[in-house]
C-alpha positions, 0 to 999 in steps of 0.5 A: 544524457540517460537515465542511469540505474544502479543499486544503493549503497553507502551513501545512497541507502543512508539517504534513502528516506530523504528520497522517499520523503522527495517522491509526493506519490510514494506510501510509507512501505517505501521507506527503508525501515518497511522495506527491511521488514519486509524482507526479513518476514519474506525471506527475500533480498531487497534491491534498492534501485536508483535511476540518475541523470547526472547527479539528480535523482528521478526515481526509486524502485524497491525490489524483493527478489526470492521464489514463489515455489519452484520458480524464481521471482522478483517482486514488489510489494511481496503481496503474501504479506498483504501490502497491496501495491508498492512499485516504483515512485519519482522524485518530485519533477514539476521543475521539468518539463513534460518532455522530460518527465516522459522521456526519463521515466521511459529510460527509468524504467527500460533500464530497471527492467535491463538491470532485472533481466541481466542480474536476476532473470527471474521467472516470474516478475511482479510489480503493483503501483501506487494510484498516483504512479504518474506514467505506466506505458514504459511498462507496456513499451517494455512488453509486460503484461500491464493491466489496472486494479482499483482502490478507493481514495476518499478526499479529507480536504473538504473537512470533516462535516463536509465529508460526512455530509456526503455519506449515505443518509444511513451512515451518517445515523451510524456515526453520529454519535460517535463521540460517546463510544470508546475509540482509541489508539491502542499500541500492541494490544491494538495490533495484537487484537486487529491482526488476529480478528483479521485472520479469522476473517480471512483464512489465508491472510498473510499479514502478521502481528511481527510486520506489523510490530515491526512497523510500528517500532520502526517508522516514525511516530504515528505512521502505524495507528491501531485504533480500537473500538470497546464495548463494555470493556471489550475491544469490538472492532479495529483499524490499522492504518499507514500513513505518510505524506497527505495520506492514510491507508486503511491497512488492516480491519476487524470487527466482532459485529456479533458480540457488539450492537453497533455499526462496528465497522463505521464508528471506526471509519468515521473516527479514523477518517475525521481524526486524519482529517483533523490532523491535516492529511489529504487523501483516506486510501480505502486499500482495495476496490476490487470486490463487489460486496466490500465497495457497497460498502465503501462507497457509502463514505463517497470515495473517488475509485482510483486506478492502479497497475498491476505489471507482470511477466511469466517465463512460458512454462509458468503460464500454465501454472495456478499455484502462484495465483493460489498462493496470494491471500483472499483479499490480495487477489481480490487486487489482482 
């Protein structure tokens, strides 16, 4: 028996969170609610792909088809809006053998790239895995350009006082007194205050207050926080975050460090990385890794760098051409 591919439906989209739910590696972009939005902001078509053996299901795989300017493309995460990786997830596998989890993934993914090949033929191909995507080679067996990124994913098992004991010695003065600062989740205002600071922080940032609003209504309870720093009354500074499974993705940030005269920036990690550790989750993914001056500081809260994979293909008359690079957001590229 093979890996069989085909696109969801009926049924199989009914049950597409369950197998979301089933994929230990899989973030809360992946399910159907996210992916929807996605969609909707990207002006895309969404291909819901599953891989069978039989009637067990191995893997899902998200698609987006649409354009980058003149040139047709299948991607996954559509990165203009920001969401750094997506990819490919496997169910949970531990009751096969490694044998099997090799030789199935292998067939997952040729049949994938087939499916893509006979129904899209797209000229530009675009894939960003997760961290813990187990096994890429099938994508370099498959002759795509396979290359890795990194992010930061800082371990919350230990505790919170054992996770702040790791922090450089001037960060653990910055947060120490966190609790006599007003943090807080604040629904649509938070959201509203997080992404547009964003943008001002970044010019070409892709993100939106509508994906995120979107989100937020349409994933489950606490899977979108916005947490907000205020001073005097005044939001100074922000975090929105993503979660499923054991972990949480610091999605979006911001911060007025001029208007306020506090460590903006770490109060609001600490809180939100001591609140998800207290709520029982495992891993604080930092979402990036890739640029020198934004991993000093990170690396101050002691996180592990973790690899993930950048999988593309251009069509040869698309080598030459910039435009496609030129048209990811600043801190995307600083993925790629």
């Amino acid at each position: 028996m093979t890996i069989a591919v085909s696109k969801a439906t009926g049924r199989d989209r009914q049950a597409w969170n369950t197998y979301v739910e089933r994929a230990p590696h899989a973030t809360p972009f992946h399910r159907l609610e996210a992916l929807e939005a996605l969609r909707d902001v990207s002006d895309t078509t969404l291909h819901l792909l599953i891989g069978r053996e039989g009637e067990e299901v191995f893997g899902i795989f998200p698609l987006f088809e649409g354009s980058v300017g003149p040139f047709s493309s299948v991607r996954c995460p559509p990165t203009e809006h920001d969401v750094p990786y997506l990819g490919p997830v496997w169910l949970d596998v531990n009751h096969l053998s490694q044998r099997k989890q090799e030789m199935w993934n292998h067939q997952f993914v040729g049949a994938v790239c087939e499916w893509i090949d006979e129904e899209i033929d797209p000229d530009h191909l675009d894939i960003r895995t997760v961290d813990r995507y187990p096994d890429v080679r099938p994508f370099i067996w498959a002759d795509l350009d396979v290359r890795p990124a990194y992010t930061y994913v800082l371990d919350l098992e230990p505790g919170a006082e054992e996770i702040k004991s790791r922090f450089s010695r001037s960060t653990r003065r910055y947060v120490r007194d966190v609790d006599d600062y007003d943090i807080d989740e604040r629904g649509y205002e938070g959201i509203e205050y997080a992404v547009d600071q964003y943008h001002e922080r970044y010019e070409s940032a892709g993100v939106s207050v509508e994906l995120c609003k979107a989100l937020y209504d349409a994933l489950p309870d606490g899977c979108v926080r916005p947490y907000v720093l205020s001073v005097d009354g005044r939001f100074v500074g922000a975090r929105l975050t993503v979660e499923l499974g054991d972990t949480i993705y610091a999605w979006v940030s911001a911060a007025n460090v001029e208007e306020a005269d506090v460590p903006v920036n770490e109060l609001v990690e600490w809180y939100v990385i001591r609140d998800a550790a207290e709520r029982g989750l495992s891993r604080y993914d930092f979402v990036g890794g890739m640029v020198p001056s934004l991993c000093r500081y990170k690396s101050q809260f002691a996180p592990v760098p973790r690899a993930l994979y950048l999988v593309q293909r251009q069509r040869p008359w698309m080598r030459g051409a910039s435009m496609l690079y030129n048209r990811l957001p600043d801190r995307v590229r600083t993925l790629v």
